[in-house]
C-alpha positions in Angstrom: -9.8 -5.9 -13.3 -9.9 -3.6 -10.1 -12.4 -0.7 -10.8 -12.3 -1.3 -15.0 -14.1 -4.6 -14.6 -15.5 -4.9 -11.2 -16.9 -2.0 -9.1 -14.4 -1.3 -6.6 -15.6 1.9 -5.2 -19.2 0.9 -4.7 -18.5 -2.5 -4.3 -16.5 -1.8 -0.9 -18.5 0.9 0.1 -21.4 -1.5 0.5 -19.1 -3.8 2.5 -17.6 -1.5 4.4 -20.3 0.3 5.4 -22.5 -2.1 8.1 -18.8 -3.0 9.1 -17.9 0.4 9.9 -21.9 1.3 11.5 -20.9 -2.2 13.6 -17.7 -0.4 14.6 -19.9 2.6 15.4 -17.8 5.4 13.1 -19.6 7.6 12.1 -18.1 9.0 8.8 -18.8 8.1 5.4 -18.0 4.6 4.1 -17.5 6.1 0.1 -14.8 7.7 2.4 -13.5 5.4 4.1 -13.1 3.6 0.8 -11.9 6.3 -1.0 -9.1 6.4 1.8 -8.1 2.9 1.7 -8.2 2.9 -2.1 -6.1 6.1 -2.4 -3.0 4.4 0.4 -3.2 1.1 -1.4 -2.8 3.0 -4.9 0.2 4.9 -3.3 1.9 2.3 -1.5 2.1 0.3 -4.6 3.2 3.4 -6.6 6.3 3.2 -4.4 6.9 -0.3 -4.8 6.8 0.1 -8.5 9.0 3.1 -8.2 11.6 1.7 -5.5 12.2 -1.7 -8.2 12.2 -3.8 -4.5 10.9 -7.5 -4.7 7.5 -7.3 -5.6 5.0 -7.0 -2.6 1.9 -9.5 -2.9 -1.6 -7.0 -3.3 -2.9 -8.3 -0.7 -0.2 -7.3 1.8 -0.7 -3.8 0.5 -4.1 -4.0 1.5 -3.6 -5.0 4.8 -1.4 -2.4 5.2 -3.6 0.1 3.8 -6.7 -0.9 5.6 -5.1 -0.9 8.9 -3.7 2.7 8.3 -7.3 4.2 7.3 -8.7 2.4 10.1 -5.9 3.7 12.7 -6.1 7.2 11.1 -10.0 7.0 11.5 -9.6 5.7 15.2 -11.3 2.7 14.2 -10.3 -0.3 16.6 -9.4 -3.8 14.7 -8.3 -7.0 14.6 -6.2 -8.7 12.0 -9.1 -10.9 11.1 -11.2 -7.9 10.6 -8.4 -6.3 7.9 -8.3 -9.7 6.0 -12.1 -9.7 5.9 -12.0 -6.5 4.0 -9.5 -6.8 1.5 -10.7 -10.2 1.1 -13.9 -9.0 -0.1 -12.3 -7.5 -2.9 -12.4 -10.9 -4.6 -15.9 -11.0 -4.7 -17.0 -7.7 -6.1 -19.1 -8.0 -9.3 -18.7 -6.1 -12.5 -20.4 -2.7 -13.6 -23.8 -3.8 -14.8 -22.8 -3.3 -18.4 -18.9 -4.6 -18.8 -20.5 -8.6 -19.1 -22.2 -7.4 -22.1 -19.7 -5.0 -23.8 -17.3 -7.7 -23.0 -19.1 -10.4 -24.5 -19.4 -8.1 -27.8 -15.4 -8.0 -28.1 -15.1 -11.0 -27.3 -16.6 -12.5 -30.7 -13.7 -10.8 -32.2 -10.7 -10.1 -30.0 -9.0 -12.2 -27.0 -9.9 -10.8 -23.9 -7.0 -10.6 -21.3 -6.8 -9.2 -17.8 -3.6 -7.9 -16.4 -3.9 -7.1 -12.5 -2.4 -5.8 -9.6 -3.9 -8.4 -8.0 -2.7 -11.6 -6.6 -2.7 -14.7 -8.9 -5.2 -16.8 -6.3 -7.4 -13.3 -5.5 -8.0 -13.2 -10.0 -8.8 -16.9 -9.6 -11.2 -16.8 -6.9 -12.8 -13.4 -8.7 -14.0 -15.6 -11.6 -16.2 -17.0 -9.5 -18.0 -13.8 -8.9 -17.5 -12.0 -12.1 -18.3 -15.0 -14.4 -16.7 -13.0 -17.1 -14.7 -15.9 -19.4 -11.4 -14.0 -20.5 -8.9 -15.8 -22.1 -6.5 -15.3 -20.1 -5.8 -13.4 -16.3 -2.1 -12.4 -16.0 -1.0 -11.1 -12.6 1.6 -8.6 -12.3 3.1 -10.8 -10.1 4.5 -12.1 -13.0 6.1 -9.7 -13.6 7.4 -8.7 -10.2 6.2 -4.9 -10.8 2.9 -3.2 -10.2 1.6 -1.4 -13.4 1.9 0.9 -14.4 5.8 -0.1 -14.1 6.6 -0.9 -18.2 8.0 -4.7 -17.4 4.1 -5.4 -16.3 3.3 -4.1 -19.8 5.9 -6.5 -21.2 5.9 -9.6 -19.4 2.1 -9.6 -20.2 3.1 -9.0 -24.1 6.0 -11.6 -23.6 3.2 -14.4 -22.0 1.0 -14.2 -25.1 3.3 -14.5 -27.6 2.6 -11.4 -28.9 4.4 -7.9 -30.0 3.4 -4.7 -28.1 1.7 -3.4 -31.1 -0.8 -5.4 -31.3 -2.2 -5.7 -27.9 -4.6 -2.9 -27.1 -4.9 -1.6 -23.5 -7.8 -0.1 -21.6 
């Protein structure tokens, strides 16, 4: 869903931007953004890789958020961190994903599998109004993809064998 479905890089960067000019730092939000993005991506990289219990998305984003923001010299509270990963849940699609959607929708099931949290995907329908058939966290699975059990468990909930499920 994060940056295939919904616009994660311009998305934040438009949140994070009046935040950060409120802040008074003076760098580039896309930046900033392209920061936190790139420590969430590799801290949950090393969960997947280290086979620990799974660590909720949003934790990683705290975490990741906090770093940029202490690497930047940004000052913070912990209300401030959850407002910015919490904002994730509202970002809306790339103008035309509802419409290609739509189109392979009249002949395939459509079927999200996330890093994200099971209660972030719920509240994201309410922003993305995009109807899949099913959202399938990788919580399920206890992995973050690209870990294979994500692949499997997801191929395991619908009933279906890996070949025919087709992955974008």
């Amino acid at each position: 869903q994060y940056g295939t479905v919904v616009d994660m890089q311009g998305g934040l960067t438009r949140i994070a931007g009046p935040f950060l000019a409120k802040k008074g730092w003076k760098g580039d939000p896309n930046s900033f953004v392209t920061w936190w993005r790139r420590t969430h991506f590799e801290n949950s990289m090393i969960d997947a890789l280290l086979h620990r219990e799974h660590t909720p998305y949003r934790e990683i984003g705290h975490r990741a958020v906090a770093h940029v923001m202490d690497r930047a010299g940004i000052t913070y509270t912990p209300d401030e961190v959850r407002y910015l990963v919490g904002e994730i849940e509202k970002l809306k699609p790339f103008p035309e994903v509802p419409a290609a959607l739509a189109k392979l929708q009249t002949k395939y099931k459509l079927v999200v599998l996330s890093n994200g949290d099971p209660d972030m995907l719920e509240t994201a329908k309410r922003y993305h109004n995009i109807p899949f058939d099913r959202v399938i966290s990788v919580a399920e699975a206890g992995s973050f993809k690209p870990h294979v059990a994500t692949y499997t468990r997801a191929a395991e909930l619908l009933g279906l064998p890996m070949d025919q499920i087709l992955f974008v």
